[in-house]
DRENPA-3360 file (N, C-alpha, C; in nm, 2 decimals, always signed):
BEGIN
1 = XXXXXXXX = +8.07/-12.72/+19.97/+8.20/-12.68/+20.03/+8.19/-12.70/+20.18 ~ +8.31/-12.74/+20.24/+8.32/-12.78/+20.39/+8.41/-12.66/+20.39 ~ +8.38/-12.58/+20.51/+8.50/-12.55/+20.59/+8.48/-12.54/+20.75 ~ +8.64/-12.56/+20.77/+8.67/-12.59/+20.92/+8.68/-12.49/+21.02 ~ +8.62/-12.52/+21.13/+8.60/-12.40/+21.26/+8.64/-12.49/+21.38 ~ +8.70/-12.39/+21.49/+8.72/-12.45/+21.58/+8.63/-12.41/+21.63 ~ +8.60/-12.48/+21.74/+8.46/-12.50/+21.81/+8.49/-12.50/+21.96 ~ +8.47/-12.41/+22.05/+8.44/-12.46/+22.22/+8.31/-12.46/+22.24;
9 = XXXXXXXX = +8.35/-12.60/+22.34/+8.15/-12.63/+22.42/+8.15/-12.64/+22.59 ~ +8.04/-12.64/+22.65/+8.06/-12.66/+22.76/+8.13/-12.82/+22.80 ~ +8.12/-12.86/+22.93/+8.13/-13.00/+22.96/+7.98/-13.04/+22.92 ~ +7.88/-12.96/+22.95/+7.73/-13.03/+22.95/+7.75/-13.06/+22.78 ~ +7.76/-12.95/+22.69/+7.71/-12.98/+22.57/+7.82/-13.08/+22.51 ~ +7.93/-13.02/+22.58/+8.04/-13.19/+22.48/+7.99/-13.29/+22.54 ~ +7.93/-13.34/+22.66/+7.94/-13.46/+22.68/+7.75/-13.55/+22.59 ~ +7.70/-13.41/+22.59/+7.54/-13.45/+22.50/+7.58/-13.46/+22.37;
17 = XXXXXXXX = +7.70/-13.39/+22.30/+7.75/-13.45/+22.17/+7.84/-13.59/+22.18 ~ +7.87/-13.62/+22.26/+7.90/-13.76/+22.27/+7.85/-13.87/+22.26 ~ +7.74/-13.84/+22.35/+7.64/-13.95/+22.40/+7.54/-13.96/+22.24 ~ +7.56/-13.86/+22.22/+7.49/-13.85/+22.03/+7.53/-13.94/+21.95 ~ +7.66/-13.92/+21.94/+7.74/-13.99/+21.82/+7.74/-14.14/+21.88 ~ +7.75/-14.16/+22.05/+7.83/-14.31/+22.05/+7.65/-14.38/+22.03 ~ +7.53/-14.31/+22.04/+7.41/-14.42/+22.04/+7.43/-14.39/+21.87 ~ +7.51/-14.32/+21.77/+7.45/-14.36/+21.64/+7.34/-14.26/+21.60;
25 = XXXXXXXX = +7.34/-14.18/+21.70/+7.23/-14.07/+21.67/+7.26/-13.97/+21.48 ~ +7.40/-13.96/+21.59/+7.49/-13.84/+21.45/+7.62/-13.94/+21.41 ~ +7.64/-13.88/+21.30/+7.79/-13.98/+21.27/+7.89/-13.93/+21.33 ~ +7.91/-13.81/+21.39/+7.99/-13.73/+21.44/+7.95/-13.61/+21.50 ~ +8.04/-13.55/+21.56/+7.99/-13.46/+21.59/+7.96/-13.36/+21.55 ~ +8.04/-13.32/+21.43/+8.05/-13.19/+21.31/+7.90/-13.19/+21.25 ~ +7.86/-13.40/+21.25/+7.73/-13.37/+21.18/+7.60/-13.36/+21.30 ~ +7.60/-13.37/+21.42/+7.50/-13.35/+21.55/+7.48/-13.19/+21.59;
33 = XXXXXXXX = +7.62/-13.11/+21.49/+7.61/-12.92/+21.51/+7.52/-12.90/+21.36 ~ +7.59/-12.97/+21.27/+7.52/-12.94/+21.14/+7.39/-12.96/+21.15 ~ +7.31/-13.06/+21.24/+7.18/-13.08/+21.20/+7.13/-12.95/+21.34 ~ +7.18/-12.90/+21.46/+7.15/-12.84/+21.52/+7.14/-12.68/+21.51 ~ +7.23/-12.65/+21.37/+7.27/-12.57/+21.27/+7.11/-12.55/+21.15 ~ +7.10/-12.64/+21.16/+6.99/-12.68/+21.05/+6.87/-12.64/+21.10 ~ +6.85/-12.71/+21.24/+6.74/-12.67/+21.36/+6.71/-12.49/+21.34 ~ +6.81/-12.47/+21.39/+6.82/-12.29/+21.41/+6.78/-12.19/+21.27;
41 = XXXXXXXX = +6.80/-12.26/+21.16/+6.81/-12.20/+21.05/+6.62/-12.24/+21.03 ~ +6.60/-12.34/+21.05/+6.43/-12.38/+21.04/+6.40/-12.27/+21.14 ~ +6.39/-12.29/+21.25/+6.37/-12.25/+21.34/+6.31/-12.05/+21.33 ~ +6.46/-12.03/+21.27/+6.44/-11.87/+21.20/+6.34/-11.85/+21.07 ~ +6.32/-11.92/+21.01/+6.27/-11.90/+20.85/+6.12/-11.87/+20.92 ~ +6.03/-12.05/+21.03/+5.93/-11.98/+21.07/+5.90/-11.91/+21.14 ~ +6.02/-11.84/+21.23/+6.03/-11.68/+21.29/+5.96/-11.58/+21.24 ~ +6.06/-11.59/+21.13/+6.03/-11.47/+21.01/+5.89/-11.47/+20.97;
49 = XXXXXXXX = +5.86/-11.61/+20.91/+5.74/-11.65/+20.84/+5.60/-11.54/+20.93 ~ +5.61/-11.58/+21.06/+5.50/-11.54/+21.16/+5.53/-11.43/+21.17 ~ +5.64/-11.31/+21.21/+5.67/-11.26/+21.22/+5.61/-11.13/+21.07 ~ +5.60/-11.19/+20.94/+5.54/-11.13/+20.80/+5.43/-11.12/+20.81 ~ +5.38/-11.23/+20.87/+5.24/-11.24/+20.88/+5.18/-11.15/+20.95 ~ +5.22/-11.14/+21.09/+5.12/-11.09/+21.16/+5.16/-10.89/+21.07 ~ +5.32/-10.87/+21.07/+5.30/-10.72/+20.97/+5.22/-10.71/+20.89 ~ +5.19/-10.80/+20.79/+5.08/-10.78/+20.69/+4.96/-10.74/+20.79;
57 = XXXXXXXX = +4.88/-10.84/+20.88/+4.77/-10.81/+20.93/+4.74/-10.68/+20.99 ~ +4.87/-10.63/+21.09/+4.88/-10.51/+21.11/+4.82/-10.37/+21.01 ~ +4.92/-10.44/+20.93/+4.88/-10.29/+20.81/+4.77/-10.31/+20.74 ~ +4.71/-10.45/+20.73/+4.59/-10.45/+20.69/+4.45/-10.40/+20.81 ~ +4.50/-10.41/+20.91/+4.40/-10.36/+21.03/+4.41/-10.15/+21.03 ~ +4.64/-10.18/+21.02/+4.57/-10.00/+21.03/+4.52/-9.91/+20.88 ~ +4.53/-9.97/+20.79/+4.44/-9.93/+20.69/+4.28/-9.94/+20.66 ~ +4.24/-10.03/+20.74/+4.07/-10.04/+20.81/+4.03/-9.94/+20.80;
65 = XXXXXXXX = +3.90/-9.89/+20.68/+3.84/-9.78/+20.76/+3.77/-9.76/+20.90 ~ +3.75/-9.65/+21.00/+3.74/-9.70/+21.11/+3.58/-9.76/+21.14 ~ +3.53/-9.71/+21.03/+3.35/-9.77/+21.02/+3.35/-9.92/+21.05 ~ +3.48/-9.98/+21.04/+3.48/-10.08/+21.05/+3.52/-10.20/+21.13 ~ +3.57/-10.10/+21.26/+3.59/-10.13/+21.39/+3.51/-10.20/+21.40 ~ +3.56/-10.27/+21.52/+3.44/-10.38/+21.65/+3.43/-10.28/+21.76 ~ +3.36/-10.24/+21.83/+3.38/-10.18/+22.00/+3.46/-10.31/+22.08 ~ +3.55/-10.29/+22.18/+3.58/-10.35/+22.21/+3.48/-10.40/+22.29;
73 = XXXXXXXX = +3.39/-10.32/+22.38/+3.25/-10.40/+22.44/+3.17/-10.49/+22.43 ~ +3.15/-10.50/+22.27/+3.09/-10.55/+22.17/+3.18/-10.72/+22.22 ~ +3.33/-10.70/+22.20/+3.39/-10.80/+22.17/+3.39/-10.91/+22.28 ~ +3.43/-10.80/+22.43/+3.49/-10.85/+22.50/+3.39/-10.80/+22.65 ~ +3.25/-10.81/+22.58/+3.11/-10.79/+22.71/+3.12/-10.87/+22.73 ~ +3.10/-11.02/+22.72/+3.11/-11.09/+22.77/+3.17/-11.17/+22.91 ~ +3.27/-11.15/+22.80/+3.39/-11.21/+22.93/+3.37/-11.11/+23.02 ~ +3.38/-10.94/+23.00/+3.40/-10.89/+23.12/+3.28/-10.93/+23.25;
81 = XXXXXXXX = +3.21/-10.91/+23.16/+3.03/-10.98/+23.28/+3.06/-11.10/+23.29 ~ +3.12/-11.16/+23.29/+3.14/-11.33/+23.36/+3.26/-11.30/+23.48 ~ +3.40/-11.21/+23.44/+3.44/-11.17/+23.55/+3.40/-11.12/+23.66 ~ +3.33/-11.00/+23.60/+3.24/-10.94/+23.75/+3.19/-11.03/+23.80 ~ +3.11/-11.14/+23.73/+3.00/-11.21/+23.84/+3.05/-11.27/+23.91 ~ +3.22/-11.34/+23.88/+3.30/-11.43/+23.93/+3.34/-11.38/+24.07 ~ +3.40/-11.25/+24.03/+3.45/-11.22/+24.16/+3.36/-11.13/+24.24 ~ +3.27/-11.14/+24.22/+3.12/-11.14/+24.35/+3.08/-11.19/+24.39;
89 = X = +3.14/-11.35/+24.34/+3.12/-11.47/+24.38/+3.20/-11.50/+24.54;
% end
């Protein structure tokens, strides 16, 4: 099903939908929104996607028993002793 909307654009973006359709890029410009339309909708799904992900990891971290921590020292001794030495450099 098609249906019709009116549409306002800037000068910048009508004249980038122009220059679209007259190289052949889009057959029009209804189809240069649709595929931009399309962009946005990809665009959200992997949003979401990463967005699941990292919740799951979350609730899988705060359900960790805590025996099962890292010290953050442990993690991140390193680097901090490379900082210090750096800037006593």
């Amino acid at each position: 099903m098609t249906v019709k909307r009116s549409l306002s654009f800037t000068d910048r973006h009508s004249n980038f939908l122009d220059e679209q359709v007259s190289k052949g890029v889009y057959s029009s410009t209804s189809a240069s929104v649709g595929a931009a339309i399309e962009q946005m909708m990809q665009d959200e799904e992997a949003r979401q996607a990463v967005l699941s992900g990292w919740a799951e990891d979350i609730r899988a971290r705060a359900a960790m028993p805590r025996s099962e921590y890292v010290d953050a020292d442990v993690v991140f001794g390193g680097v901090l002793n490379d900082l210090a030495a750096a800037t006593r450099r």
